[in-house]
Phi, psi and omega in degrees: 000156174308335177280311187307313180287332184258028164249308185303329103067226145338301142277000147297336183253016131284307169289359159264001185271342181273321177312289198095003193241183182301315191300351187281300179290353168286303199315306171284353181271311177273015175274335198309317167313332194284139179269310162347294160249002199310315201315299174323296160282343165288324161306333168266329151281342150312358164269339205262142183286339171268151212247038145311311165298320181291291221289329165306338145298294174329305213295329208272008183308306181283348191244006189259164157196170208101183145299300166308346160310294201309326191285347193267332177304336192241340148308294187318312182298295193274017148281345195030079168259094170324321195283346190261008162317339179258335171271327175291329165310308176301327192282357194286287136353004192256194181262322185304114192301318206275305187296321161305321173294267210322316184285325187290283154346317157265004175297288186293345200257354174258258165126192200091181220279306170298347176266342175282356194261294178316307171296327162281339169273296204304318200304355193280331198268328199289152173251139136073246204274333191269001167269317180298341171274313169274345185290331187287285201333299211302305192305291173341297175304319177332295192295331174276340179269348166336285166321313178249349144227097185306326199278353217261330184295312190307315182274343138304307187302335181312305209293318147342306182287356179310140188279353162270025176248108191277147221319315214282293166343251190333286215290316180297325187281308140011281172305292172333316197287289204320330193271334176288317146344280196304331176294311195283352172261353154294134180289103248255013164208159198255175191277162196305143128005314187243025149276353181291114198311150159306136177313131170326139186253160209258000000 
Protein backbone atom coordinates (compact mmCIF):
# COMPACT_ATOMS: atom_id res chain seq x y z
CA UNK A 1 0.00 0.00 0.00
CA UNK A 2 0.96 3.67 -0.41
CA UNK A 3 1.24 4.47 3.25
CA UNK A 4 3.01 1.32 3.75
CA UNK A 5 5.61 2.42 0.84
CA UNK A 6 6.51 5.72 1.92
CA UNK A 7 7.19 4.53 5.90
CA UNK A 8 9.80 2.45 3.87
CA UNK A 9 10.92 4.91 2.84
CA UNK A 10 11.67 6.67 5.73
CA UNK A 11 12.80 4.26 7.13
CA UNK A 12 15.38 3.72 4.52
CA UNK A 13 16.88 7.31 4.58
CA UNK A 14 16.98 6.61 8.04
CA UNK A 15 19.49 3.86 8.17
CA UNK A 16 21.43 5.60 5.23
CA UNK A 17 21.51 8.84 7.77
CA UNK A 18 23.45 5.80 9.83
CA UNK A 19 26.25 4.94 6.94
CA UNK A 20 27.50 8.47 7.16
CA UNK A 21 29.17 7.77 3.56
CA UNK A 22 29.31 9.05 0.46
CA UNK A 23 27.50 6.14 -0.59
CA UNK A 24 24.45 7.39 1.11
CA UNK A 25 23.50 10.64 -1.03
CA UNK A 26 22.27 9.45 -4.57
CA UNK A 27 19.51 7.51 -2.83
CA UNK A 28 18.54 10.29 -0.50
CA UNK A 29 19.10 12.86 -3.25
CA UNK A 30 16.37 11.10 -5.28
CA UNK A 31 13.85 10.81 -2.30
CA UNK A 32 14.34 14.90 -2.21
CA UNK A 33 11.19 15.46 -4.77
CA UNK A 34 9.03 13.14 -3.16
CA UNK A 35 6.79 15.56 -0.97
CA UNK A 36 6.14 12.77 1.23
CA UNK A 37 9.81 11.59 2.58
CA UNK A 38 11.48 14.76 1.35
CA UNK A 39 11.43 16.12 5.20
CA UNK A 40 13.22 12.59 5.58
CA UNK A 41 16.07 12.48 3.08
CA UNK A 42 16.95 16.10 3.95
CA UNK A 43 17.34 15.33 7.41
CA UNK A 44 19.63 12.55 6.57
CA UNK A 45 21.55 14.31 4.37
CA UNK A 46 22.11 16.84 6.85
CA UNK A 47 24.01 14.68 8.90
CA UNK A 48 26.16 13.05 6.56
CA UNK A 49 29.60 14.85 6.62
CA UNK A 50 30.77 14.63 3.00
CA UNK A 51 30.54 17.37 1.17
CA UNK A 52 28.84 15.27 -1.04
CA UNK A 53 25.97 15.87 0.35
CA UNK A 54 26.10 19.77 0.01
CA UNK A 55 26.37 19.23 -3.78
CA UNK A 56 23.23 17.10 -3.74
CA UNK A 57 21.26 19.85 -2.23
CA UNK A 58 22.83 22.46 -4.70
CA UNK A 59 22.08 19.97 -7.84
CA UNK A 60 18.58 19.22 -6.29
CA UNK A 61 17.57 23.30 -6.35
CA UNK A 62 16.28 23.88 -10.11
CA UNK A 63 14.45 20.52 -9.79
CA UNK A 64 12.54 21.35 -6.63
CA UNK A 65 9.60 23.73 -5.87
CA UNK A 66 7.64 24.57 -3.06
CA UNK A 67 8.07 23.16 0.15
CA UNK A 68 10.56 20.86 -0.69
CA UNK A 69 12.36 23.58 -2.47
CA UNK A 70 12.25 25.66 0.84
CA UNK A 71 13.44 22.67 2.76
CA UNK A 72 16.62 21.90 0.59
CA UNK A 73 17.19 25.81 0.90
CA UNK A 74 17.38 25.46 4.50
CA UNK A 75 19.30 22.21 4.49
CA UNK A 76 22.08 24.15 2.78
CA UNK A 77 21.63 27.38 5.08
CA UNK A 78 22.11 25.10 8.51
CA UNK A 79 24.98 23.30 6.38
CA UNK A 80 26.14 26.74 5.74
CA UNK A 81 27.45 25.56 2.10
CA UNK A 82 29.94 28.79 0.76
CA UNK A 83 29.32 27.09 -2.53
CA UNK A 84 25.59 27.41 -2.63
CA UNK A 85 25.67 31.16 -2.21
CA UNK A 86 25.12 31.68 -5.95
CA UNK A 87 22.31 29.41 -6.61
CA UNK A 88 20.72 30.48 -3.95
CA UNK A 89 21.14 34.50 -4.81
CA UNK A 90 19.27 33.65 -8.19
CA UNK A 91 15.89 32.23 -5.95
CA UNK A 92 16.22 35.35 -4.19
CA UNK A 93 14.61 36.94 -7.72
CA UNK A 94 12.26 34.18 -8.54
CA UNK A 95 8.14 34.79 -7.94
CA UNK A 96 7.77 32.67 -5.04
CA UNK A 97 7.48 35.29 -2.47
CA UNK A 98 8.23 32.11 0.71
CA UNK A 99 11.29 30.97 -1.55
CA UNK A 100 12.77 34.11 -2.29
CA UNK A 101 12.62 35.17 1.71
CA UNK A 102 13.96 31.51 2.70
CA UNK A 103 16.94 31.46 0.18
CA UNK A 104 17.57 35.60 1.03
CA UNK A 105 18.01 33.95 4.53
CA UNK A 106 20.06 31.03 4.37
CA UNK A 107 22.58 33.64 1.80
CA UNK A 108 22.92 35.49 5.34
CA UNK A 109 23.09 32.88 7.55
CA UNK A 110 26.14 31.33 5.25
CA UNK A 111 27.62 34.60 5.26
CA UNK A 112 30.77 35.86 3.93
CA UNK A 113 32.15 38.41 1.46
CA UNK A 114 29.68 36.88 -1.38
CA UNK A 115 26.86 36.60 0.56
CA UNK A 116 27.04 40.18 1.52
CA UNK A 117 27.64 41.43 -2.29
CA UNK A 118 24.56 39.04 -3.08
CA UNK A 119 22.54 40.44 -0.48
CA UNK A 120 23.35 44.04 -1.26
CA UNK A 121 22.24 43.80 -4.78
CA UNK A 122 19.33 42.47 -4.05
CA UNK A 123 18.02 44.77 -1.35
CA UNK A 124 18.49 47.29 -4.33
CA UNK A 125 15.74 45.17 -6.51
CA UNK A 126 13.48 42.97 -3.90
CA UNK A 127 10.31 44.19 -3.09
CA UNK A 128 7.57 43.84 0.21
CA UNK A 129 7.93 40.79 2.17
CA UNK A 130 10.77 39.32 0.05
CA UNK A 131 13.09 42.63 0.65
CA UNK A 132 12.29 42.73 4.43
CA UNK A 133 13.84 39.08 4.07
CA UNK A 134 16.82 39.88 2.72
CA UNK A 135 17.15 42.89 4.71
CA UNK A 136 17.08 39.72 7.94
CA UNK A 137 19.47 37.87 5.26
CA UNK A 138 21.62 40.95 5.41
CA UNK A 139 21.79 41.83 8.97
CA UNK A 140 22.53 38.01 9.87
CA UNK A 141 25.62 38.36 7.42
CA UNK A 142 26.35 41.39 8.91
CA UNK A 143 26.75 39.82 12.22
CA UNK A 144 28.70 36.59 11.10
CA UNK A 145 31.08 38.32 8.95
CA UNK A 146 32.10 40.75 12.23
CA UNK A 147 34.61 38.45 13.65
CA UNK A 148 36.27 37.88 10.36
CA UNK A 149 35.89 40.88 8.18
CA UNK A 150 35.30 43.50 10.03
CA UNK A 151 35.43 46.41 7.65
CA UNK A 152 33.44 44.42 5.12
CA UNK A 153 30.63 43.88 8.02
CA UNK A 154 30.64 47.53 9.01
CA UNK A 155 30.07 48.44 5.80
CA UNK A 156 27.07 46.33 4.97
CA UNK A 157 25.55 47.55 8.45
CA UNK A 158 26.03 51.09 6.92
CA UNK A 159 23.78 50.30 4.00
CA UNK A 160 21.27 48.38 7.12
CA UNK A 161 21.12 51.97 8.80
CA UNK A 162 19.18 53.41 5.91
CA UNK A 163 15.96 55.19 6.79
CA UNK A 164 14.20 52.78 3.77
CA UNK A 165 15.03 49.60 5.78
CA UNK A 166 12.45 48.59 8.04
CA UNK A 167 12.76 49.38 11.77
CA UNK A 168 13.17 46.14 13.63
CA UNK A 169 16.47 45.78 10.93
CA UNK A 170 17.93 49.40 10.60
CA UNK A 171 17.53 49.54 14.89
CA UNK A 172 19.62 45.46 15.02
CA UNK A 173 22.09 47.26 12.70
CA UNK A 174 22.57 50.34 14.57
CA UNK A 175 23.30 48.02 18.05
CA UNK A 176 25.92 46.32 15.91
CA UNK A 177 27.73 49.16 14.73
CA UNK A 178 27.73 50.72 18.51
CA UNK A 179 28.69 47.32 20.35
CA UNK A 180 31.54 46.82 17.47
CA UNK A 181 32.64 50.84 18.26
CA UNK A 182 32.39 50.40 21.47
CA UNK A 183 34.58 46.59 21.45
CA UNK A 184 37.51 48.67 19.67
CA UNK A 185 37.93 51.27 22.28
CA UNK A 186 37.96 48.86 25.05
CA UNK A 187 41.31 47.52 26.12
CA UNK A 188 41.96 43.93 24.83
CA UNK A 189 43.43 42.93 28.28
CA UNK A 190 42.68 43.75 31.76
CA UNK A 191 45.76 45.30 33.71
CA UNK A 192 48.46 42.67 35.54
CA UNK A 193 47.90 42.44 39.26
CA UNK A 194 50.98 44.22 39.84
CA UNK A 195 49.80 47.43 37.71
CA UNK A 196 46.94 47.56 39.72
CA UNK A 197 47.01 50.78 41.97
CA UNK A 198 47.26 49.83 45.59
CA UNK A 199 44.28 49.60 48.02
CA UNK A 200 43.52 52.48 49.82
CA UNK A 201 45.08 52.79 53.26
CA UNK A 202 42.34 53.04 56.32
Amino acid sequence: SEPAAVFRKAIASKRLAAIGTKEAVLPLAALLGDDRVSDYARDALEALPDPAADEALRAALPKLKGLPLIGAINSLRRRRDLQAVEPLGKLIYGADAAVAGAAALAVGEIGGPAAAKTLQRALGAAKGAVRADVAAGALLCADRMMAEDRKGALALLDVLCRPDIQSNVRMSAMHLQIAAETSLKRPRTAPAAADAPPPAQK
